[in-house]
C-alpha positions as CSV (number, residue, x, y, z in Angstrom):
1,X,4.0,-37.2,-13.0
2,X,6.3,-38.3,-10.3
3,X,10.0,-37.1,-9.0
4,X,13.6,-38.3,-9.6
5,X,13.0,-40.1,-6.2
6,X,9.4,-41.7,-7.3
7,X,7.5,-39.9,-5.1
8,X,4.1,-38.1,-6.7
9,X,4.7,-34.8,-7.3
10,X,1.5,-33.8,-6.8
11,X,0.7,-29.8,-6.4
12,X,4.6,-29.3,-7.0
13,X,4.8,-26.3,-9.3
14,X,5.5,-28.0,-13.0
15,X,8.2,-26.0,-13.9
16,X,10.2,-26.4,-11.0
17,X,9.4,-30.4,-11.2
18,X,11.1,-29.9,-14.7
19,X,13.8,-28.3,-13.1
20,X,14.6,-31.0,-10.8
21,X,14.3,-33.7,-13.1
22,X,17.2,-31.7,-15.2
23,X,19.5,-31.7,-11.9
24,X,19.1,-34.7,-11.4
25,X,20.0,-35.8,-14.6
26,X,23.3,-33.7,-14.5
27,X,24.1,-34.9,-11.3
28,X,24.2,-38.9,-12.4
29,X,25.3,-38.4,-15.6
30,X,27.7,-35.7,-15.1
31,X,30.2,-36.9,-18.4
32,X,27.2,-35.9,-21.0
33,X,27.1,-32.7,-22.5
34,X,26.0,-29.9,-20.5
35,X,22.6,-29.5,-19.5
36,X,21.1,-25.8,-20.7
37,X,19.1,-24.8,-18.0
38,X,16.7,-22.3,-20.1
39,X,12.8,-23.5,-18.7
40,X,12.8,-21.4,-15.6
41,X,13.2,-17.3,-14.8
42,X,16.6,-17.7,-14.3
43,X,18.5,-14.0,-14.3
44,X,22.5,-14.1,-15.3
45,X,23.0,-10.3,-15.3
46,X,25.8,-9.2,-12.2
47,X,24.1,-9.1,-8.8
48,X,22.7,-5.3,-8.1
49,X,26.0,-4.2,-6.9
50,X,23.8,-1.4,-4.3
51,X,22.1,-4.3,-3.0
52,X,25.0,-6.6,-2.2
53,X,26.6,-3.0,-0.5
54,X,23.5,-2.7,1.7
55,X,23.7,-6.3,3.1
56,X,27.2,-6.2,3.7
57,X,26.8,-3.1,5.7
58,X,24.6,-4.3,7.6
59,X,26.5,-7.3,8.6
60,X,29.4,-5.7,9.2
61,X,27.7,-3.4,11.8
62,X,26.5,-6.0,13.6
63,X,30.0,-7.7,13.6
64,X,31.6,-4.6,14.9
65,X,28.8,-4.6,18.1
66,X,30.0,-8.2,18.0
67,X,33.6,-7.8,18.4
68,X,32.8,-4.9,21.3
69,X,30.5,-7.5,23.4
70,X,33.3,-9.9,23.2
71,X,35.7,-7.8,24.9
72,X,33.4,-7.4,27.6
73,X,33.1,-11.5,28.1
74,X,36.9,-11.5,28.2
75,X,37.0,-8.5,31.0
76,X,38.2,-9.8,34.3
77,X,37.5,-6.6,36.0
78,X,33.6,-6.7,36.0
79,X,31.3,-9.3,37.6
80,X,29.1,-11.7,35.6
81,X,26.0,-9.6,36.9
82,X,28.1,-6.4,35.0
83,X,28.7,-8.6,31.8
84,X,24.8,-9.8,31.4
85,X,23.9,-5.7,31.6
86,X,26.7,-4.3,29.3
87,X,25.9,-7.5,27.1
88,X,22.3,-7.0,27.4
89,X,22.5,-3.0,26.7
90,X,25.1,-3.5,23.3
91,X,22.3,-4.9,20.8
92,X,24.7,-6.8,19.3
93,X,21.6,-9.7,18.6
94,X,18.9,-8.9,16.0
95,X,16.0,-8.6,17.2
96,X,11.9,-9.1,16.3
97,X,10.6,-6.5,14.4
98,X,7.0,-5.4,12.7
99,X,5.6,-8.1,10.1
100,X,5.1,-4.9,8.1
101,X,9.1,-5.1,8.4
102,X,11.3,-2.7,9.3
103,X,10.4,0.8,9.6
104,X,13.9,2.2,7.8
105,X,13.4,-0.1,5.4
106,X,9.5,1.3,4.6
107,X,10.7,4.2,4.6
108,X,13.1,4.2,1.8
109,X,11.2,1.8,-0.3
110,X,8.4,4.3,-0.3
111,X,10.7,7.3,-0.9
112,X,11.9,4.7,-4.3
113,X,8.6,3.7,-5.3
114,X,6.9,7.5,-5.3
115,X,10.1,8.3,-7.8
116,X,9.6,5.2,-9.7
117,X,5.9,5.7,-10.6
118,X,6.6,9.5,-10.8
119,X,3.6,10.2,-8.3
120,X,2.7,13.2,-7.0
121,X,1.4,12.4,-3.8
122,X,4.1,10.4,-1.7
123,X,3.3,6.7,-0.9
124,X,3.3,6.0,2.5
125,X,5.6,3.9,4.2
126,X,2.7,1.6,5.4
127,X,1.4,0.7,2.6
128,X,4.2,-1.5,2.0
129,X,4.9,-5.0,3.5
130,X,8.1,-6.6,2.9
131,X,7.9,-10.6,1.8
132,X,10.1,-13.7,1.6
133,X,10.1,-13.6,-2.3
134,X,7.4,-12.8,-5.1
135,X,6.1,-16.4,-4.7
136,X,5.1,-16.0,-1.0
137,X,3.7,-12.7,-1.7
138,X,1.2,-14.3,-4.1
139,X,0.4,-17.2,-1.8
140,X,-0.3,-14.5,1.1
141,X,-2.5,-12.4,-1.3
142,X,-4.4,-15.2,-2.6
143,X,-5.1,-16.8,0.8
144,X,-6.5,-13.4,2.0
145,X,-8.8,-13.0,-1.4
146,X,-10.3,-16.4,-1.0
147,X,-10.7,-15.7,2.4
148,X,-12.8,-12.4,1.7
149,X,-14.7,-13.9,-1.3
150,X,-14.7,-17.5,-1.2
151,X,-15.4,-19.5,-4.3
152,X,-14.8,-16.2,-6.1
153,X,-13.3,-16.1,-9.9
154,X,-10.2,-14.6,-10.5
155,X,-9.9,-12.8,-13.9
156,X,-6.6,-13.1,-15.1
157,X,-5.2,-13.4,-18.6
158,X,-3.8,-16.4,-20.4
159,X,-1.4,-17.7,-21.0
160,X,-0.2,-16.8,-17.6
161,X,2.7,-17.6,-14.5
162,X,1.6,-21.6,-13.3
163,X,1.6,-20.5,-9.5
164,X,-1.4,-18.4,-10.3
165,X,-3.2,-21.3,-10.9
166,X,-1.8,-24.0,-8.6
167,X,-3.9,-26.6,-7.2
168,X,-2.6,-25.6,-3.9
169,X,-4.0,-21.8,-3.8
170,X,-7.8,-23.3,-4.5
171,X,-8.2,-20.6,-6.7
172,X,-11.0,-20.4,-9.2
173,X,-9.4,-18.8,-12.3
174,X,-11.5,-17.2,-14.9
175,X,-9.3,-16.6,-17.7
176,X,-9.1,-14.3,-20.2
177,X,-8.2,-16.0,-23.2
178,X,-5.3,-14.3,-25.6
179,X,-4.9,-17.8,-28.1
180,X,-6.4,-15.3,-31.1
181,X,-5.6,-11.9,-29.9
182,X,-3.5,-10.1,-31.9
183,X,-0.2,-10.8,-31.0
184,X,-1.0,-12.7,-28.4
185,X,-1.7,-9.7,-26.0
186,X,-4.4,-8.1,-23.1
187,X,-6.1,-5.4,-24.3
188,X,-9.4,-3.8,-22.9
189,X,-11.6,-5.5,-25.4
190,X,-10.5,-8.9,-24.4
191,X,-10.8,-7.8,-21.0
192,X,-14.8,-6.6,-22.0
193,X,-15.1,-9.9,-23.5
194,X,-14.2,-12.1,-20.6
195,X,-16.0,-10.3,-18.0
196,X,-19.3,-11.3,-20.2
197,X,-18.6,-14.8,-19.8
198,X,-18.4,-14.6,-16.4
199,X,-21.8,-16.3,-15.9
200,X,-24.6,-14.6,-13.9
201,X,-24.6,-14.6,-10.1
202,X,-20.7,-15.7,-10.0
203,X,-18.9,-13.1,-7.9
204,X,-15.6,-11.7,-9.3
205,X,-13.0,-12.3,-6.2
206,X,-9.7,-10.1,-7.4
207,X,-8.5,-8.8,-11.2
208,X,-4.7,-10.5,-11.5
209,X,-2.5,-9.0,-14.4
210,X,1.3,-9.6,-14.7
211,X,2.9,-6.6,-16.9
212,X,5.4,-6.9,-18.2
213,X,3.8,-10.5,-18.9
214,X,5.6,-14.3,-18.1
215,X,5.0,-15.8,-20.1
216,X,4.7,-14.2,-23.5
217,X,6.4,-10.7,-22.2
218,X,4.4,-8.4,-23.9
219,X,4.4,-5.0,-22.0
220,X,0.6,-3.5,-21.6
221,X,1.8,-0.2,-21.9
222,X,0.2,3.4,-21.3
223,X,-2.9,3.9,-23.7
224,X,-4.0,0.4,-23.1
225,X,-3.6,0.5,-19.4
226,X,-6.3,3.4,-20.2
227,X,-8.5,1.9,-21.8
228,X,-8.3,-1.3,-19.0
229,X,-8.7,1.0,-16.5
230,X,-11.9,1.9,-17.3
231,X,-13.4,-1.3,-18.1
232,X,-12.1,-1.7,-14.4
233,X,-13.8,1.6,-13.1
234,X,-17.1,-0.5,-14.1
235,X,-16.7,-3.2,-11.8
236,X,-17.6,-3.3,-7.8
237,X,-15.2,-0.8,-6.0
238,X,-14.7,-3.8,-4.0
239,X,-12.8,-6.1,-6.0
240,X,-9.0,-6.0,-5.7
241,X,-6.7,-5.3,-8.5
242,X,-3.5,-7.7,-8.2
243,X,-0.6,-6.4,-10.6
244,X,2.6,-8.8,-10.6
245,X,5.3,-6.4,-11.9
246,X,8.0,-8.8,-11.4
247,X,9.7,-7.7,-14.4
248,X,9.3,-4.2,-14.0
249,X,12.8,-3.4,-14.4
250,X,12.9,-5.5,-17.8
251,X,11.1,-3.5,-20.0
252,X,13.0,-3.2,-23.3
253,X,13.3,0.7,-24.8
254,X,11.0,3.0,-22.2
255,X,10.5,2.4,-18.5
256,X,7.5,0.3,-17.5
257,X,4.3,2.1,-17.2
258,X,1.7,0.7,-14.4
259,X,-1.5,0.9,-13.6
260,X,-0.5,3.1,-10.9
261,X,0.8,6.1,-12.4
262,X,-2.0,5.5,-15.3
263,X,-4.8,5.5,-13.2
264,X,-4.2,6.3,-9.3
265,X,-7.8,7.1,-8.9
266,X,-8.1,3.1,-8.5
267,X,-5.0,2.5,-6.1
268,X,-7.3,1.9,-3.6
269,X,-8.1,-1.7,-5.2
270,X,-4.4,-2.3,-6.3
271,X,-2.2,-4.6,-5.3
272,X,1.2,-4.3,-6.1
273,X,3.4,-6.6,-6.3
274,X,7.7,-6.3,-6.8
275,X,10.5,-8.4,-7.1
276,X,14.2,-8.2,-6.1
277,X,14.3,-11.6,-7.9
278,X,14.9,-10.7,-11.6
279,X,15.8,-7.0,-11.8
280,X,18.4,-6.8,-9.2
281,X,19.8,-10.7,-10.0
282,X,18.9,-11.9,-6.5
283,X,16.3,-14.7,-7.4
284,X,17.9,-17.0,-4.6
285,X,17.8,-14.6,-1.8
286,X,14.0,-14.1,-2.2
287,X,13.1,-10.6,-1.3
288,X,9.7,-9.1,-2.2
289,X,7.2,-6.4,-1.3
290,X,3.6,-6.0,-1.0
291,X,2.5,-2.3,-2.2
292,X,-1.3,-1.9,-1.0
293,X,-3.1,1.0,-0.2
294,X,-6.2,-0.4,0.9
295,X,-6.2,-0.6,4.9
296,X,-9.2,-3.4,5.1
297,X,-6.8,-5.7,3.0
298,X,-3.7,-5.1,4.0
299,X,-4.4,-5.7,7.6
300,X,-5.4,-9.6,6.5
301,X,-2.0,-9.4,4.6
302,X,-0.4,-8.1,7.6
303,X,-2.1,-11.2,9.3
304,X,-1.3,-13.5,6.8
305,X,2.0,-12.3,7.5
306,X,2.6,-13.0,10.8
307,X,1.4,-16.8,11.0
308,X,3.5,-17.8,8.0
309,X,6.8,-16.3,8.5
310,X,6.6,-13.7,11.2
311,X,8.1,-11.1,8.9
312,X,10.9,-10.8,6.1
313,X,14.5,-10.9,7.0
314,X,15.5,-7.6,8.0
315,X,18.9,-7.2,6.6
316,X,17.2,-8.2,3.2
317,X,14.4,-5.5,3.8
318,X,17.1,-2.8,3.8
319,X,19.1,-4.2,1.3
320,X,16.3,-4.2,-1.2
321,X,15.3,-0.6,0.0
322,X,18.6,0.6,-0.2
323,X,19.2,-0.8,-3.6
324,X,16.0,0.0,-5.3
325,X,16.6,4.0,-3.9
326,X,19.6,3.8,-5.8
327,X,18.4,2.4,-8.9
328,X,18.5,4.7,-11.6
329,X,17.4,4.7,-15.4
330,X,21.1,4.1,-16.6
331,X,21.3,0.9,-14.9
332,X,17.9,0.2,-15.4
333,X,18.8,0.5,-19.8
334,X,22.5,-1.7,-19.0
335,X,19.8,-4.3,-17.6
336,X,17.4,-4.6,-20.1
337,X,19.8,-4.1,-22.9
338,X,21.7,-7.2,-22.1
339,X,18.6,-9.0,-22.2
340,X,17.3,-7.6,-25.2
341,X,20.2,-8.8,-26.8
342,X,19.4,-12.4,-26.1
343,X,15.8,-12.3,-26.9
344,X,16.5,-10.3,-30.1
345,X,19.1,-13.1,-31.2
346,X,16.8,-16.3,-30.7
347,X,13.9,-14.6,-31.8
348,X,15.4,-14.0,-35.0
349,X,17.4,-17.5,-35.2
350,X,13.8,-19.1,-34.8
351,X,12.2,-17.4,-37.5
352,X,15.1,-18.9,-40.1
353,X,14.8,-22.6,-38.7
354,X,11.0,-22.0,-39.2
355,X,10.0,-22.4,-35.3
356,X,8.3,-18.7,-34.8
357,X,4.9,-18.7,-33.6
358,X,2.1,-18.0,-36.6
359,X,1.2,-14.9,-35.3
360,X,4.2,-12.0,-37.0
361,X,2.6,-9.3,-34.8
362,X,4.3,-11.8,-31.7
363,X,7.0,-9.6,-30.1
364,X,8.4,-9.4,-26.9
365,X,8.7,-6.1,-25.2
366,X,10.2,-7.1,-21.6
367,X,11.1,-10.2,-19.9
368,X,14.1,-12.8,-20.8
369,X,11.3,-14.9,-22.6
370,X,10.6,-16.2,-26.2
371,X,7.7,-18.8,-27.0
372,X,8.2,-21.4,-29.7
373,X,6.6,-23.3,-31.8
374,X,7.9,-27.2,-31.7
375,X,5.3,-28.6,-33.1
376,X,7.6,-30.2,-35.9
377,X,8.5,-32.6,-33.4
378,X,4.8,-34.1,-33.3
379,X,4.8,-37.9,-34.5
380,X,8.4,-38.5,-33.0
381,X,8.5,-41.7,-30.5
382,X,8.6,-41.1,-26.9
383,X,12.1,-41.9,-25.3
384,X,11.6,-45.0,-22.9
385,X,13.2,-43.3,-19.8
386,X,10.8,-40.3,-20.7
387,X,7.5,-42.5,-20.8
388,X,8.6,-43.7,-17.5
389,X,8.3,-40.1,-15.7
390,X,5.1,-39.0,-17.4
391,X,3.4,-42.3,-17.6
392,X,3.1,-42.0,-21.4
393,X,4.1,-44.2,-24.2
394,X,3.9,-43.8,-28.1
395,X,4.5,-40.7,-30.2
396,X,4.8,-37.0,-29.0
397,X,1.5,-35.5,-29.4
398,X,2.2,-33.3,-26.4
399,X,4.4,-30.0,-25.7
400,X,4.9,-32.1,-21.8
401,X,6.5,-34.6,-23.8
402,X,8.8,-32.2,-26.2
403,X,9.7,-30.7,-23.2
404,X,10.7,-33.8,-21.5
405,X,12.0,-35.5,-24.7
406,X,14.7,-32.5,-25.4
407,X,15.1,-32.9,-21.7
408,X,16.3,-37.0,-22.0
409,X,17.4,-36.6,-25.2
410,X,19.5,-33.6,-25.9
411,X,19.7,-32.1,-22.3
412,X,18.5,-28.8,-22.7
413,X,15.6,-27.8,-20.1
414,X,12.5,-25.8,-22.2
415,X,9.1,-25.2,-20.6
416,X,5.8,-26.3,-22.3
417,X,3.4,-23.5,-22.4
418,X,0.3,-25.6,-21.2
419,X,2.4,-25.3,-18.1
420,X,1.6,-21.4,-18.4
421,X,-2.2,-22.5,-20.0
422,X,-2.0,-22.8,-23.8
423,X,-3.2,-25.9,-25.2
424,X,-0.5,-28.9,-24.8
425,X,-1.5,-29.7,-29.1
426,X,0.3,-26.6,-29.8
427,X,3.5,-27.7,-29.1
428,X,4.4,-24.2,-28.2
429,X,6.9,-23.6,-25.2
430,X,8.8,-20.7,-23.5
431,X,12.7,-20.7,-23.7
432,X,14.7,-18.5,-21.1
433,X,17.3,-15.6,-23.1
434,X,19.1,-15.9,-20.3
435,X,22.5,-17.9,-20.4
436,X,24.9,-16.0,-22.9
437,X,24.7,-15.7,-26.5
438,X,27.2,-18.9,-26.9
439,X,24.6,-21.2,-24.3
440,X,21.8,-20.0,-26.4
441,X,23.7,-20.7,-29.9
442,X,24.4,-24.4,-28.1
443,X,20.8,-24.7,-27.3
444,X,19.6,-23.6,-30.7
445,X,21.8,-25.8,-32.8
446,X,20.9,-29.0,-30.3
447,X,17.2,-28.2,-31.3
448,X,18.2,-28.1,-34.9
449,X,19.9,-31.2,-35.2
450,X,17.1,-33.0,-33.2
451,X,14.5,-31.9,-35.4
């Protein structure tokens, strides 16, 4: 595979590569039809209006301690010695502060967090570490797992989010395969299952679950967390428990449920992991925390931390504090609702052109995703400028080259699940619900007519 400007893409994520390709294919041919951007986690709901508040308050404070310092440059009555003290003694710069981050900002995250997994003892404040995004949280965690078990397998489900299983991490993924689970789902018997496979001698390095899950979006929910939990309680104390609840706020019906609340006598293997990305509608602004109650590990984190990016910007930290304090259930049900209704309306226009997956127990519970099945287009010919990128020629036997094909063909950007694990035969991939009844509509009636 290679990029728009021929260079290799190498360990570039594949979804993003996708991505690209479709930018650049709007940008040089911008009189076709629109490109449909709906292959990557891409939120449309209005920006987390708390959030946006928080930022701008903090900016405007500064601004003010701006506009007082600058008075005292333009003072003719004091000396230059008297300006660098009075300058010096206004903070009006932003300073270093704790890779941790900040302690307001801890503070008030904590205070949100104990409400939002209804826990009876208060988290503290130090168990959090604020990160540049969900993405650099998982690169930091993984770096410090390998570190303290090299060579160690990772038991995570699949299908499952690509970056968990990027070339770059060196991870050693043992996966826990969902293909012929009933609806496509992690329950504790598939968990049992997988850990038996794990062959003797091989040390288990970390557990990794996303819940609500990218990409099938299945939500694990409260008696099976149970029943995982104690297949857990089986394993080495030792072994880290990652949880990715990106999509925590995005649970369709009830609240999420975590592990956490379900079973806090294991918190001090967990590793929690939240987003500002996809519930709050800030995916560009990248804003993150690390919840992890284990002092051992999260020193390394805090390590991690400070050679890779010192620590998070601090008027993000308090912005995402500040906005997940004030997030409430009612907003959380406006969120998921609008959603809902997007996943609800292609997953029903799928079933009537026949593209549903084979399993009817399939449903998603959380998340803005819906996997296909496109297999229909299996046999088709390979658009030239297509076999050019991926290097293939012929027929589609491939969900890369569906993908890529609807790309070329009838701009609309749709990720391949073999990108999230499946088997590329299946011609199964993962559309986004996120773009507005009328994109989705456009997107679904393109796909018709192509097939």
């Amino acid at each position: 595979m290679r990029k728009p400007n021929g260079f290799s893409s190498k360990t570039l994520d594949p979804v993003l590569l996708l991505y690209i390709w479709a930018h650049y294919l709007q940008e040089q041919q911008p009189s076709e039809k629109k490109m449909i951007y709906a292959g990557i986690g891409k939120p449309s709901y209005l920006l987390n209006e708390d959030l946006a508040l928080a930022a701008t308050n903090y900016w405007q404070e500064l601004l003010e301690k701006v506009a007082q310092t600058k008075k005292l440059i333009t003072d003719t009555t004091l000396s230059p010695e008297e300006k660098c003290n009075w300058i010096a003694s206004t903070s009006s710069a932003i300073d270093y502060d704790m890779p941790s981050g900040v302690q307001k900002a801890q503070e008030m995250m904590a205070q949100a967090l104990t409400k939002w997994y209804s826990l009876q003892e208060p988290i503290d404040p130090c168990s959090i570490i604020f990160s540049v995004g969900g993405v650099s949280a998982l690169n930091l965690v993984f770096g410090v797992i390998n570190q303290r078990t090299p060579g160690g397998k990772i038991i995570t489900p699949s299908p499952y989010y690509p970056f968990y299983n990027n070339a770059a991490h060196h991870n050693h993924p043992h996966f826990i395969d969902l293909s012929n689970e009933p609806g496509y789902r992690l329950t504790a018997e598939a968990l049992k299952r997988s850990l038996k496979q794990v062959q003797e001698g091989q040390k288990i390095a970390a557990f990794l679950f996303c819940d609500p899950n990218n990409p099938m979006g299945y939500v694990v929910g409260k008696n099976e967390w149970k029943a995982i939990a104690e297949v857990l309680k089986t394993t080495s104390k030792d072994i880290p428990i990652i949880v990715d609840e990106a999509y925590a706020e995005l649970t369709f019906g009830k609240k999420h449920i975590s592990l956490l609340e379900v079973a806090p006598e294991l918190k001090d293997r967990l590793i929690l992991l939240r987003s500002a990305t996809k519930g709050f509608s800030a995916s560009g602004e990248r804003m993150a925390i690390m919840l992890c109650f284990n002092e051992e590990i999260r020193e390394d984190l805090l390590n991690a931390t400070s050679i890779s990016y010192v620590h998070a910007p601090i008027s993000l930290q308090i912005a995402y504090a500040q906005a997940m304090l004030a997030f409430t259930e009612k907003k959380r049900e406006a969120l998921s609702q609008y959603y809902q209704i997007q996943v609800e309306y292609v997953q029903k226009r799928l079933k009537k052109m026949n593209l549903a997956l084979p399993d009817p127990s399939y449903a998603v519970e959380g998340t803005f995703y819906v996997v296909a099945n496109l297999s229909r287009l299996f046999g088709t010919k390979i658009p030239e400028r297509v076999a050019d990128v991926i290097d293939t020629k012929g027929v589609i036997s491939t969900d890369q080259e569906i993908s890529y094909a609807l790309l070329f063909q009838d701009r609309m950007m749709i990720s391949p699940l073999s990108f999230f694990g499946a088997n590329p035969q299946l011609g199964y991939v993962r559309i986004t619900c996120s773009g507005g009844i009328a994109e989705l509509t456009e997107l679904l009636d393109r796909l018709e007519a192509r097939l």
